[in-house]
Every structure is written in structure tokens, then in C-alpha cells.
C-alpha positions in Angstrom: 13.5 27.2 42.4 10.6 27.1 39.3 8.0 24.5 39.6 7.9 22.8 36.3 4.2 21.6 36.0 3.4 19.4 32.5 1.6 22.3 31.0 4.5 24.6 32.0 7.4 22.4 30.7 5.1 21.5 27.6 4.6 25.3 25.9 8.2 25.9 27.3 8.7 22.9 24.8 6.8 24.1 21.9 7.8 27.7 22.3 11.8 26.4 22.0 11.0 23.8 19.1 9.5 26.9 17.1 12.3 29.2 18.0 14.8 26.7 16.6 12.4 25.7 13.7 12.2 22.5 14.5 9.8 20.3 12.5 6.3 20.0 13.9 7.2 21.4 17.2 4.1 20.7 19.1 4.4 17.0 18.2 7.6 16.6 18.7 7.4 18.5 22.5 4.2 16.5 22.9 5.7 12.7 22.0 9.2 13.3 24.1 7.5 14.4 27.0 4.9 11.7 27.0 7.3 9.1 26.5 8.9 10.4 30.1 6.2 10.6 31.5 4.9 7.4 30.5 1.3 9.0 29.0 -0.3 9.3 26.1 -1.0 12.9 24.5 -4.1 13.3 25.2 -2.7 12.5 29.2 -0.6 15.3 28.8 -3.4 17.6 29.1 -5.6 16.2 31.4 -2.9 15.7 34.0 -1.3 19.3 33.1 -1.0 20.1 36.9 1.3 17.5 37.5 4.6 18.2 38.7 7.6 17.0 37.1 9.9 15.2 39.3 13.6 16.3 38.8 14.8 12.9 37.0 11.8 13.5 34.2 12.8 17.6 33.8 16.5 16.4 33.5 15.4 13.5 31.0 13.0 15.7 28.9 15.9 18.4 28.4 17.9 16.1 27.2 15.7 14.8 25.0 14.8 18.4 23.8 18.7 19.0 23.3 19.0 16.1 21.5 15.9 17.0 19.3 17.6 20.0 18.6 20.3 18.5 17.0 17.7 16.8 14.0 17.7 13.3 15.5 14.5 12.0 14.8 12.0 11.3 17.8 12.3 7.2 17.2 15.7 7.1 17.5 15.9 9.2 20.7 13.0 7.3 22.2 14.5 3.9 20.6 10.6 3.1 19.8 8.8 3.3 16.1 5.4 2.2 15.9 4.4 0.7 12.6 0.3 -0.5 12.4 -0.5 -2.0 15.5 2.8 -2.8 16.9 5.6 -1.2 18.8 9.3 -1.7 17.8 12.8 -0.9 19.0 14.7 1.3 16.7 18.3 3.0 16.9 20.6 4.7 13.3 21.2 1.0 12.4 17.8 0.3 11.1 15.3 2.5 8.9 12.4 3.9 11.3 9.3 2.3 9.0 7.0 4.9 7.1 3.7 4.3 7.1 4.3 4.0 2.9 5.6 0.9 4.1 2.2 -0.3 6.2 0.7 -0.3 2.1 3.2 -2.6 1.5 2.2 -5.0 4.2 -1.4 -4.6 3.1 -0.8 -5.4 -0.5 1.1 -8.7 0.9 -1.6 -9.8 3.1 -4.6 -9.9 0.0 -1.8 -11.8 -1.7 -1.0 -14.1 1.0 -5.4 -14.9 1.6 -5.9 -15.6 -1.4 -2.2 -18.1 -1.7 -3.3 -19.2 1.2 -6.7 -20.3 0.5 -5.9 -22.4 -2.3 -2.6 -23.6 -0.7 -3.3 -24.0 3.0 0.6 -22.9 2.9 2.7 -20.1 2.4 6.3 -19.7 1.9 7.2 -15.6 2.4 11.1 -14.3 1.5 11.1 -10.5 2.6 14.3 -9.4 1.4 16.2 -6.4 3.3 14.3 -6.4 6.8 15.8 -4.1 8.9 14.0 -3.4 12.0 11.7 -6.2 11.5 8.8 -4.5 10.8 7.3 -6.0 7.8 8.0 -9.5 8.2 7.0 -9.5 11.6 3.6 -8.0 10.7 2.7 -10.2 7.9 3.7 -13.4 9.9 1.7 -12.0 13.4 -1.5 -11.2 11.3 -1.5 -14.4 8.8 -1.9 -16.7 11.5 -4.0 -14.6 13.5 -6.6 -14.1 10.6 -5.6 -17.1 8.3 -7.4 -20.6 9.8 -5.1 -23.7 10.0 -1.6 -24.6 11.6 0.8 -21.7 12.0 3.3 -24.1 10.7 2.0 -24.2 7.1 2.9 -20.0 7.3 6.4 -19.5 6.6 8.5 -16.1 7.0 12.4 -15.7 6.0 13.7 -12.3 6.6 17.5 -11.3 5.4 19.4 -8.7 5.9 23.1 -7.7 4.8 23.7 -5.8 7.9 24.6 -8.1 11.2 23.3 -5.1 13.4 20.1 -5.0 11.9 19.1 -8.7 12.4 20.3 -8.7 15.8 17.5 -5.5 16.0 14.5 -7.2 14.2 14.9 -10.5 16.1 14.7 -8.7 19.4 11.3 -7.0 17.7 10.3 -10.2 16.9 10.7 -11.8 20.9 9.0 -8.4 21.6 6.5 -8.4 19.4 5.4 -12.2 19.1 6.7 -13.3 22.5 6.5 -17.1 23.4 5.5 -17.3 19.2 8.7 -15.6 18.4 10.5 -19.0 18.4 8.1 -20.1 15.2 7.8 -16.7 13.4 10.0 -15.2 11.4 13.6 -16.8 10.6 16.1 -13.9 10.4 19.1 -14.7 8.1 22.2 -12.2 7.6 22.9 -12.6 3.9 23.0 -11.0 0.4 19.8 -11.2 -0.5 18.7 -14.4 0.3 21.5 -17.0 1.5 23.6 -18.8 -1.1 25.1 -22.3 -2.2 26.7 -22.8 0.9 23.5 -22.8 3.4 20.6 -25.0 3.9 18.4 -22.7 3.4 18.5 -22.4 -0.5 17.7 -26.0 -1.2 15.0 -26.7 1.0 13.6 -23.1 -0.6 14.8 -23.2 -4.4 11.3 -22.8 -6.5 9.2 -23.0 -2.8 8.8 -19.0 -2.5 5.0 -17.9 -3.0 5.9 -14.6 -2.3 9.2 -12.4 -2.2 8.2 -9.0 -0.3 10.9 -6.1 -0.4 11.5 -2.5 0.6 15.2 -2.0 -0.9 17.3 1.4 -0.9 16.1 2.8 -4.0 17.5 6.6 -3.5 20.0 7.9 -6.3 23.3 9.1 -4.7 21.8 13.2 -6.2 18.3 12.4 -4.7 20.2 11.8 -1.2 21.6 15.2 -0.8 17.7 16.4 -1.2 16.3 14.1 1.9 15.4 15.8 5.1 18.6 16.2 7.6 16.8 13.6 10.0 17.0 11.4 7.4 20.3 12.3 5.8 22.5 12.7 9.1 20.6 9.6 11.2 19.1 6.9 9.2 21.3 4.0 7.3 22.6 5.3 4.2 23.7 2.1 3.0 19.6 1.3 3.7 18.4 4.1 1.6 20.9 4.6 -1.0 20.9 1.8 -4.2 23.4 3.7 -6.7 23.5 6.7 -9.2 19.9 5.7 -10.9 18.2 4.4 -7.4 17.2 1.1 -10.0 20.6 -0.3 -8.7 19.0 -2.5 -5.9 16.0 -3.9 -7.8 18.3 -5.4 -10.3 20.3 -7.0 -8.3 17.2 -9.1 -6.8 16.0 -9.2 -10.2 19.1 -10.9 -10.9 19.1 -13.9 -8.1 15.4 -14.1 -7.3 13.7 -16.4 -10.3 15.3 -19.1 -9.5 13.1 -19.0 -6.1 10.0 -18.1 -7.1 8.0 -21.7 -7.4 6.7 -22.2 -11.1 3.0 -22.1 -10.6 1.5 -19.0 -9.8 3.9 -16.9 -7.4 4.4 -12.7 -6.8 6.8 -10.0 -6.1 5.4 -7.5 -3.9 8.1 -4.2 -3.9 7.9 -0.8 -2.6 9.0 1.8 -4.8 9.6 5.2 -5.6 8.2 8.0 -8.0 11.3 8.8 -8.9 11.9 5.1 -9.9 9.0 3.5 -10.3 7.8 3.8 -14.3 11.4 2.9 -15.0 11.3 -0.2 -12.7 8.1 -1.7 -14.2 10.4 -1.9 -17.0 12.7 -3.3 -15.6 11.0 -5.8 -14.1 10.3 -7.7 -17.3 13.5 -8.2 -18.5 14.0 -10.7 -16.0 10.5 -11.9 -15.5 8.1 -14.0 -17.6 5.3 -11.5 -16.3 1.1 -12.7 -16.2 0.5 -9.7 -14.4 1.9 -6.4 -12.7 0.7 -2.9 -11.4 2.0 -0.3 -9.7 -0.4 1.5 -6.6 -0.3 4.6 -5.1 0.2 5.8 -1.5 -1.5 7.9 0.6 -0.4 11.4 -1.3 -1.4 9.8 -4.9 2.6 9.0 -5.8 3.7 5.8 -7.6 4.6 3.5 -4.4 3.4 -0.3 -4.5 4.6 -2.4 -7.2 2.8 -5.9 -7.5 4.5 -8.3 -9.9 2.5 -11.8 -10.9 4.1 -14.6 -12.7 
């Protein structure tokens, strides 16, 4: 019977990956096995004598057969990590992109400077999925913002009952005992309608409206990666034939909102999209400001609207 050391089962690992072409085989090998293991990459090697137990070889292979059929590392694992946090994932929700993490940044200079003159902040992030975003912009305003965390509000919706079932189990995992004052997770359209509480108590009150919507044509979607195309939520990434489809539809409902002194619209984007939605944006917007940043690889990805 072979003894399956961690180095041994590890370049078996990477060897197969590459075979099969697998995406970024040593990572992939590397970040399944450390996960059984319960260690860190780097442990990997310095505990490479180690001796698998026959639970963690059956585990790891099934991980590697699983791998081999495109499903993406966070949704076998059931963990994404997105800045500093860890969150539970599964083909319900998106698994966040660090793209997204620009996002978050651009939202927190907003919120400091909001919150400065305010001492308050009312946040709408509109489409939430796993969580990810509204959870990190409520966890670091109150940890770097001075004052009551009550004066820091954050209303997350979601269309999809599944994935607000998923982001508030992030948020009791993430925030813990401050999970029951964080983020309010709301099932809805958009943001809730005539028939809730929610819309009068927030009608003209939004400081900020924060949103990563499906902005992929229906062509651009048969171009995506299979681990994307086969796995993720299509309804989540897909917004029409032009990819613009989405946008307007928040465009449409989201002024009446937005309080009349100074507020923004913070709204990750697309190349594809994103000269077309600036655009767009004004025809339903009385506009004082709005830009669009790059991301990490120089492409068109954080628009920042001021009115």
C-alpha cells in the first residue's frame, strides 16, 4: 500500500492538474490540499513529510475530481476570501473578484468624507449576493469611523431568496455578536417597494447607493471562462443583449432615494459597458460630478457618480 506523504500527493496533484490543463495547476493543487489539511501554503512545504491520513487522501481526490470537472476552487471549498475577510460561497452567489475590493475602496473615501460632515450615513448596496461588499463597508466604517455604530447604516437587497439567506449567514460569521446591528438584508427588486416599511423611513435618506449588477451581454456570456459559465449565477452576471440592461433599471427607481443634498452612486462596471454607461447615467441624473477608474489591469471598472 503507497504512503502518500504531502509532497508526494502534492506534485501527484500538480502533475494531473497540468495533464488535464487545468487552470493554474500548482494553485489550484496547493489551495485544495491545504484546505484538508487545515494549513496554509507555505505549511504545505514545511510539513512535506507528513503523512496523509486516509480520510484527507479520500477528501483531496475528491476534491481533485471535482476540480477536474471546472468547478471553481471556492465553490468546492464553500469559502471566498474577499480583503480581509472569509466568506461562505456555493453556485447561488458570485465568488467576489478582487475588481470588486476597488469598489469597496472607492465607497469607503466616500463614506469618510459623508461621514465627517454628517456624523451619519445611510448605505443602499443594491444586488448583494454573498454579502461581501456590504458587510465590508459596514465592518470597516465603524471600525475606523469615530462615533456610534448606530449613526452607520447598511441595507443590502437581493432578488434571489438563496442568496440573502447566504450573505446573512456571512454576516453572523463575519461580524458575530455585531451582526444583529450590521447590515439589514432585504429580498426585493432593487430596493423594497410601496408596500414595506423600509421605503418611507428611506425615501430621499440614501447617502450612498453602492452596486455590482450583472452587466454581461447575452454574446459576451458565451466568451466567459467555463468556471464561470457552467458554475456561477447567470441570472447574477447576465443584464440583457447590451449588458446596460441592469443599470437602467436602477437608474430608473433609484432618484427618488438619493437625499437632495449632496449624495453618490458608486457602480462597478465593465469595459465593454462602461463609456456607454456614463452616458447613460445622465439621462436620469442631475449630475455635479462623475468619473470612471480603472482596475488593477488599467480597464474601465469604477464608476463614481455625484449629484
Amino acid at each position: 500500500m503507497d504512503t502518500w506523504t504531502v509532497k508526494k500527493i502534492l506534485d501527484w496533484g500538480i502533475d494531473f492538474f497540468k495533464k488535464k490543463d487545468i487552470p493554474q495547476a500548482r494553485l489550484s493543487a496547493e489551495l485544495l490540499l491545504a484546505a484538508v489539511l487545515d494549513l496554509s501554503r507555505m505549511g504545505l512545504y514545511l510539513d512535506h513529510g507528513r503523512v496523509l491520513k486516509p480520510r484527507e487522501l479520500a477528501t483531496y481526490k475528491n476534491h481533485i475530481l471535482r476540480r477536474l470537472e471546472h468547478v471553481p476552487i471556492q465553490y468546492i471549498l464553500g469559502e471566498a476570501h474577499f480583503r480581509d475577510i472569509s466568506l461562505y460561497v456555493d453556485e447561488n452567489v458570485l465568488i467576489p473578484r478582487p475588481e470588486t475590493e476597488l469598489l469597496v475602496e472607492k465607497a469607503l473615501q466616500e463614506a469618510s468624507g459623508i461621514f465627517s460632515k454628517k456624523g451619519c450615513i445611510n448605505i443602499l448596496e443594491i444586488g448583494t449576493g454573498s454579502g461581501a461588499v456590504a458587510i465590508s463597508l459596514y465592518r470597516e466604517i465603524i471600525k475606523n469611523m469615530p462615533g456610534d455604530r448606530s449613526g452607520v447604516k447598511v441595507t443590502a437587497t437581493d432578488i434571489s431568496d438563496r442568496a440573502i439567506d447566504i450573505a446573512v449567514k456571512n454576516a453572523r460569521r463575519v461580524l458575530g455578536g455585531e451582526a444583529a446591528g450590521g447590515p439589514e438584508f432585504i429580498c426585493c427588486d432593487i430596493f423594497p417597494g410601496q408596500d414595506s416599511s423600509w421605503l418611507p423611513d428611506n425615501k430621499g435618506r440614501i447617502d450612498m447607493v453602492v452596486s455590482n449588477p450583472p452587466y454581461i451581454s447575452e454574446s459576451g456570456f458565451q466568451d466567459l471562462p467555463r468556471e464561470i459559465r457552467e458554475y456561477e449565477p447567470r441570472d447574477a452576471l447576465v443584464a440583457g443583449k447590451t449588458g446596460l440592461e441592469s443599470y437602467k433599471r436602477i437608474l430608473e427607481r433609484i432618484k427618488e432615494l438619493l437625499q437632495p443634498g449632496p449624495a453618490c452612486m458608486i457602480l462597478e462596471t465593465d469595459p465593454q459597458v462602461g463609456e456607454r454607461l456614463l452616458s447613460l447615467v445622465g439621462e436620469y441624473m442631475d449630475i455635479k460630478s462623475i468619473s470612471l477608474d480603472k482596475d488593477y489591469n488599467q480597464r474601465d471598472r469604477i464608476l463614481t457618480v455625484h449629484t
